[in-house]
C-alpha positions as CSV (number, residue, x, y, z in Angstrom):
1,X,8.6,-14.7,20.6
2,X,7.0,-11.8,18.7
3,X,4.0,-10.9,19.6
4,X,0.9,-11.3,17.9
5,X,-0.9,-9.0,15.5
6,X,-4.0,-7.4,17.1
7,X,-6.8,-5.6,15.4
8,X,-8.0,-4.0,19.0
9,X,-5.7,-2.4,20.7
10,X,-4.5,-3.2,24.5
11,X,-5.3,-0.5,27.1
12,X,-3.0,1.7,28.5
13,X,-1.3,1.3,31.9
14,X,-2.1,4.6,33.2
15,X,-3.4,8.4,32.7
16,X,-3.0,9.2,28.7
17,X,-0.2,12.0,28.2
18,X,-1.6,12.7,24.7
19,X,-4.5,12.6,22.5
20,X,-5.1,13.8,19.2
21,X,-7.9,13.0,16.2
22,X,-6.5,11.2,13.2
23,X,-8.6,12.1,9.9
24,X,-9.0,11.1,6.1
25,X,-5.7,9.0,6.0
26,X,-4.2,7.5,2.9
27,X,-2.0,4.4,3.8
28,X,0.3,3.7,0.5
29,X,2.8,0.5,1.1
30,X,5.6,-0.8,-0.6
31,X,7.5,-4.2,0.0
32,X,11.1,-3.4,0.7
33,X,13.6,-5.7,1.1
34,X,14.8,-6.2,5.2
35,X,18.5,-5.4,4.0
36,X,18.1,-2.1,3.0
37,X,16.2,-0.8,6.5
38,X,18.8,-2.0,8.7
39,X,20.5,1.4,8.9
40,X,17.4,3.1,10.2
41,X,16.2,1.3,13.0
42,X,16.6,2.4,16.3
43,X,19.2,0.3,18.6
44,X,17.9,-2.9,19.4
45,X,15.1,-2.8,16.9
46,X,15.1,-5.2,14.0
47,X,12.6,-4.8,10.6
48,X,9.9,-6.2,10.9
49,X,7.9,-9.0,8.3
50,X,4.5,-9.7,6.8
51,X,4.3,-12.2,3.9
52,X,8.4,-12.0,3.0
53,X,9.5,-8.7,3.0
54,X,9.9,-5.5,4.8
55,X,7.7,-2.4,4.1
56,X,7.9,1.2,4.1
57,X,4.8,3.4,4.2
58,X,4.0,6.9,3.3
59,X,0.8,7.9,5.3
60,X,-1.1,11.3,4.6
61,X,-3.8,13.0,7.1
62,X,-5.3,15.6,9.0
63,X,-4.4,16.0,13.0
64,X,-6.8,17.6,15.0
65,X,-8.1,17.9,18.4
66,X,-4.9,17.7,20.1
67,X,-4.7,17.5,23.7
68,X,-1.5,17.2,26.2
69,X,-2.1,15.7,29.9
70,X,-5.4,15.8,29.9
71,X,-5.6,19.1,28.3
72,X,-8.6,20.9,26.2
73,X,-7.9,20.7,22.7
74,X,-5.4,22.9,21.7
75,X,-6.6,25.6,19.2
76,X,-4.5,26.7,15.3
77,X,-0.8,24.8,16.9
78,X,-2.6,21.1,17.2
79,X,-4.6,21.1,13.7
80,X,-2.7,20.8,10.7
81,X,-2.1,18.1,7.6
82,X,0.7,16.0,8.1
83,X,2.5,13.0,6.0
84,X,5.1,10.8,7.3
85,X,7.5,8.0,5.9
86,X,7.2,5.0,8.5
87,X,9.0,1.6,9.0
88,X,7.9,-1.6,11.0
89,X,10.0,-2.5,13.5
90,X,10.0,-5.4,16.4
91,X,12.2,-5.5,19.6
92,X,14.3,-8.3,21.4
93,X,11.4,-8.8,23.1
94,X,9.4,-9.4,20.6
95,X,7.3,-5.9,20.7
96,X,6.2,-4.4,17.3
97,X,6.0,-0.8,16.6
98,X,6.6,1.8,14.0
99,X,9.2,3.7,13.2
100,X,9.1,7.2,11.9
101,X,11.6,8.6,9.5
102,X,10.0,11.6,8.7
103,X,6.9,13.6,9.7
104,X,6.2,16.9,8.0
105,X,3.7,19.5,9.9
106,X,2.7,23.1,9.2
107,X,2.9,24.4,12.7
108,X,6.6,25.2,13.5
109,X,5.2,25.5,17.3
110,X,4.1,21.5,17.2
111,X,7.1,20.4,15.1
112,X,9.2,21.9,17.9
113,X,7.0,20.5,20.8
114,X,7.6,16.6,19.1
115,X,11.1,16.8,18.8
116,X,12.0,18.2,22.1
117,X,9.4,16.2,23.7
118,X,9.3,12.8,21.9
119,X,12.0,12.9,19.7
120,X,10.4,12.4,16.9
121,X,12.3,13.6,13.3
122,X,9.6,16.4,12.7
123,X,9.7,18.8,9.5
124,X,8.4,22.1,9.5
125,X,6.9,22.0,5.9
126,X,4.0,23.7,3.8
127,X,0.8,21.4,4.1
128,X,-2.6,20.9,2.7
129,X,-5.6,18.6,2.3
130,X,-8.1,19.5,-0.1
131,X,-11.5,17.0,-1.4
132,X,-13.0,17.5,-4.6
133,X,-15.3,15.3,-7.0
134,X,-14.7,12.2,-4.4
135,X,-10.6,12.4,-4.3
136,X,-8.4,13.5,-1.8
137,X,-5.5,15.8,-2.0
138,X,-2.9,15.7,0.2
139,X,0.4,18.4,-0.4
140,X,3.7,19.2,1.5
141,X,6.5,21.3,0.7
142,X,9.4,21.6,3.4
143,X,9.7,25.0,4.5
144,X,13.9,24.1,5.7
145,X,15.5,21.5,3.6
146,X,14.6,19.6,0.6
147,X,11.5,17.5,0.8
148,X,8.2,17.8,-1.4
149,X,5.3,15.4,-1.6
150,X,1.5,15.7,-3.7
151,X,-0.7,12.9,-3.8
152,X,-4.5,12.3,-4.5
153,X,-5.9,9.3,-3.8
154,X,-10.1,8.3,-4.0
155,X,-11.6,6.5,-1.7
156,X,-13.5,3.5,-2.5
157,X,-16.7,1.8,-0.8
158,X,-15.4,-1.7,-0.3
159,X,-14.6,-2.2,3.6
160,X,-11.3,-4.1,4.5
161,X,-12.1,-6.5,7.2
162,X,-9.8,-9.7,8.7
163,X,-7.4,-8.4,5.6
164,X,-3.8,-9.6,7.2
165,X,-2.0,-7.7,5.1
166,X,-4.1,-4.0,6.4
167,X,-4.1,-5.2,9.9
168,X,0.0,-6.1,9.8
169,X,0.7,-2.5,8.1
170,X,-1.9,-0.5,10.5
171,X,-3.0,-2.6,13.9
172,X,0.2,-0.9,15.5
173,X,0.0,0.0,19.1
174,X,3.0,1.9,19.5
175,X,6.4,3.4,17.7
176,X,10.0,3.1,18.7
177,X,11.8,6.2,18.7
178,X,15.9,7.1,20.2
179,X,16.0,9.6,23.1
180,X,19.0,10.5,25.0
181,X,20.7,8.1,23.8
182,X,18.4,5.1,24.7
183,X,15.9,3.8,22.6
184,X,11.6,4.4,23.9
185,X,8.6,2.9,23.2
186,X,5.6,4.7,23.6
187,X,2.5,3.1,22.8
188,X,-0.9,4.2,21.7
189,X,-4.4,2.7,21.8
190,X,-7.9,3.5,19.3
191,X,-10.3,1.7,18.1
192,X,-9.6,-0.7,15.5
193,X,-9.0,1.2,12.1
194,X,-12.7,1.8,9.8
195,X,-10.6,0.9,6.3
196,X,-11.7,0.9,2.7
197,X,-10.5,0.4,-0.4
198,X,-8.6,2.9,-2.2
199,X,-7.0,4.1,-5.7
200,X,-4.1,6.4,-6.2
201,X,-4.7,8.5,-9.0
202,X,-1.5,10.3,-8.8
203,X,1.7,10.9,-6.7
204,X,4.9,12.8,-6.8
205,X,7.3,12.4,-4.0
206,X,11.3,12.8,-2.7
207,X,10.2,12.2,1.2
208,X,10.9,8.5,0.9
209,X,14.3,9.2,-0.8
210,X,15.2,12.2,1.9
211,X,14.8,9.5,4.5
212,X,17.4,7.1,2.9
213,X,14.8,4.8,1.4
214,X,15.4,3.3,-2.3
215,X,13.3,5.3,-4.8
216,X,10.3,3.2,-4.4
217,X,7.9,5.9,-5.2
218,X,8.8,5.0,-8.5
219,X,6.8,1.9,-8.7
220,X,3.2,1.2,-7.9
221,X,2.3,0.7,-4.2
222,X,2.1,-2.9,-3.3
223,X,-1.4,-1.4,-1.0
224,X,-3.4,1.4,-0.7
225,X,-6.2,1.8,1.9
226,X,-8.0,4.4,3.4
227,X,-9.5,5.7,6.8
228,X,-12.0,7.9,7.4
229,X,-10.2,8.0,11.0
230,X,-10.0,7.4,14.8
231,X,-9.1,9.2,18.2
232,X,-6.1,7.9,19.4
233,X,-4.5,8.3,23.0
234,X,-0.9,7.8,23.9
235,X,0.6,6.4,26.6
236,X,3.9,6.6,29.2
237,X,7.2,5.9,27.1
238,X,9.1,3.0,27.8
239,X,12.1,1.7,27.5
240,X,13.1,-0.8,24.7
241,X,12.7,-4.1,25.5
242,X,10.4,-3.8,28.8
243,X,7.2,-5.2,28.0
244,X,3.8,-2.7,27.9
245,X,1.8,-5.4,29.7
């Protein structure tokens, strides 16, 4: 049975291994058809569904205040814009997470750090967030590799409450990622997302396409919220299929 979708977070089973301060986010969506995402789940990992389809989601913010086993924040190497390309995924036993195809950072020291300790498919990449006459701009250029991105997006005023499309695409409470060879989940716990309303103004992207995803950028995003932000914490990984609880 797959598990519910929760708006609050479980807690953690044991000490947080991680922390860091999610800010300003811009959530675009697009539906996706399951087929095509098959390829790019992790091992025992199936696409996920809300309302039909699949989606994919390209997510833009600023990370600060990053901490690692109960460390103070870490100056300069844990604040930085990042964007990432994200799936939804849900294991045999019946756990949902996300999946991260890409994530592009500034600080080569952090993109480093992720892969080698998580495993995540870090890019070290040229990035910015900039505010001006209410919009949001978010910019990355891959410093290795092709991969560009610009967006700007304005915030509206309208909270999104008991929305089940926003709470299937951002009440997630952990990702799946592959790690020597085995397949983790490590989970994550904040308090339930502060989102708006929002309008994209403009976007030009090849992320989605770099991580083998039909050129959906193309077409107008099927939802666009936004987030002022949360402190999240992270959790012990775990193996696929064990449940958190």
């Amino acid at each position: 049975m797959i598990e519910p979708i929760r708006r609050l977070a479980p807690e953690l089973t044991g000490r947080a291994v991680a922390s860091q301060r999610w800010s300003k986010l811009a959530f675009l969506h697009w539906r996706v058809p399951s087929s095509e995402l098959l390829g790019l789940m992790p091992a025992g990992v199936r696409p996920d569904e809300h309302d039909g389809s699949s989606w994919v989601g390209l997510i833009a913010f600023y990370l600060d205040r990053a901490t690692l086993f109960g460390s103070p924040p870490i100056p300069y190497l844990g604040s930085f814009a990042e964007v990432n390309v994200r799936l939804y995924g849900v294991d045999e036993s019946g756990r949902r997470g996300v999946i991260f195809c890409s994530l592009e950072a500034s600080r080569l020291a952090s993109v480093l750090a992720a892969r080698a300790a998580f495993s995540l498919p870090y890019f070290w990449a040229r990035t910015s967030l900039s505010e001006s006459d209410g919009q949001v701009e978010y910019r990355s250029q891959r410093l290795l590799g092709t991969g560009e991105f610009r967006m700007i997006v304005r915030p509206g005023s309208t909270p999104v409450v008991g929305d089940p499309t926003a709470d299937f695409l951002t009440a997630r409470w952990g990702l799946f990622t592959r790690r020597f060879g085995r397949t983790i989940f490590l989970p994550n716990h904040h308090e339930p997302w502060p989102l708006v309303s929002a309008e994209l103004v403009s976007l030009d992207d090849t992320l989605l396409r770099e991580a083998g995803i039909s050129d959906v950028a193309n077409n107008p995003p099927d939802s666009v919220l936004y987030s002022e932000g949360v402190t999240t914490w992270f959790g012990r990984a775990r193996r696929q299929g064990r449940s958190p609880n």
